[in-house]
C-alpha positions as semicolon CSV with decimal commas, in nm:
position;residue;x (nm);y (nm);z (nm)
1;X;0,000;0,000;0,000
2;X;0,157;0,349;-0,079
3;X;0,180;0,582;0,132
4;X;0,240;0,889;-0,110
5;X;-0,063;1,112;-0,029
6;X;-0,142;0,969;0,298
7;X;-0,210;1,326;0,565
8;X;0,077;1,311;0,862
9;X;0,169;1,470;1,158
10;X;0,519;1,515;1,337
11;X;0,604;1,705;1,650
12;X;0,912;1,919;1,695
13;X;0,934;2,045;2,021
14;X;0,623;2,164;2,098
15;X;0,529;2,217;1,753
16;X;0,245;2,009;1,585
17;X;0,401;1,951;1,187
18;X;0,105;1,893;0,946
19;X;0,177;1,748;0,589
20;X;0,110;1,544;0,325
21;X;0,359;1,206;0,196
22;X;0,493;1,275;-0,160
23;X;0,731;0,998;-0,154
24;X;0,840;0,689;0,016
25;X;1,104;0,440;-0,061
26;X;1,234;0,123;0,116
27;X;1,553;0,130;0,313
28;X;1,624;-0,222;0,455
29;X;1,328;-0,355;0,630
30;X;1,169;0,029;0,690
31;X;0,977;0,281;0,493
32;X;1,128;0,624;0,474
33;X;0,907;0,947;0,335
34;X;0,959;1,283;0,219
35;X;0,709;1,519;0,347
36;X;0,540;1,809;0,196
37;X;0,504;2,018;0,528
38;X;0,257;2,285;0,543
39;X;0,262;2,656;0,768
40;X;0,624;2,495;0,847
41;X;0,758;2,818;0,918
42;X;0,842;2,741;1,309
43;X;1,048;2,448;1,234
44;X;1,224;2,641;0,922
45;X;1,340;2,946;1,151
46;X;1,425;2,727;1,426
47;X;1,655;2,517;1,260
48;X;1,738;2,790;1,050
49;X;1,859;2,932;1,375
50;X;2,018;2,571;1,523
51;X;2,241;2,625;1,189
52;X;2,353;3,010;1,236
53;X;2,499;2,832;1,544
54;X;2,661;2,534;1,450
55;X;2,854;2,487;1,142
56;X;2,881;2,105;1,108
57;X;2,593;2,118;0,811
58;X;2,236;2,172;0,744
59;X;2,043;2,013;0,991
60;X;1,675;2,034;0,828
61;X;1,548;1,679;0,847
62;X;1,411;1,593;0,462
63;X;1,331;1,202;0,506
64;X;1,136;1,062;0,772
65;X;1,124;0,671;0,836
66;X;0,793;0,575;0,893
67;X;0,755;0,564;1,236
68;X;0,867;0,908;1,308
69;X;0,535;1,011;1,155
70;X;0,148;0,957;1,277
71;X;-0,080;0,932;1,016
72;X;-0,407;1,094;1,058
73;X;-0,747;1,130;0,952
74;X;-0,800;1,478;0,836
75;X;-1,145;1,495;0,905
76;X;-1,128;1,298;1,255
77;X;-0,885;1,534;1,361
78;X;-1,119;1,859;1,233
79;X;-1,403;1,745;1,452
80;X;-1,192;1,695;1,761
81;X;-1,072;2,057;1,747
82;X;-1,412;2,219;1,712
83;X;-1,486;2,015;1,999
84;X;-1,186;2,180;2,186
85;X;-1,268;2,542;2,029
86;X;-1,617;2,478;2,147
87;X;-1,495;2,398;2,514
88;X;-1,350;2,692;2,529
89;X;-1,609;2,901;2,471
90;X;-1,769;2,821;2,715
């Protein structure tokens, strides 16, 4: 079963990553994935800033093996935070 197109999330710290699978491959016994991230822009000045201060490389992570990611039902996940929103309302 592919995986390509398949909604994901990561955390980073306390940052929720949202995205989308555009491309998988097989290393060994694991799936790996490239991830089209989306409103990324925490993750891309933090580590933008994690590589002003070090200078052993870039340190972006472009390919995820498969369990670093939690696939996710878009919809599911919709409805759980109108719940919340609601909640809070209140």
């Amino acid at each position: 079963m592919s995986l390509v197109g398949k909604p994901v999330l990561s955390t980073w710290g306390a940052n929720i990553r949202y995205g989308v699978v555009v491309r998988e491959e097989a290393r060994g016994k694991w799936k790996h994935c490239t991830v089209d991230w989306v409103n990324d822009e925490t993750y891309i000045e933090s580590i933008s800033h994690l590589n002003s201060l070090r200078s052993d490389g870039d340190h972006t992570k472009h390919i995820y093996r498969v369990d670093e990611l939690l696939f996710i039902d878009v919809d599911k996940q919709l409805k759980d935070l109108r719940v919340i929103k609601k909640k809070l309302r209140r």
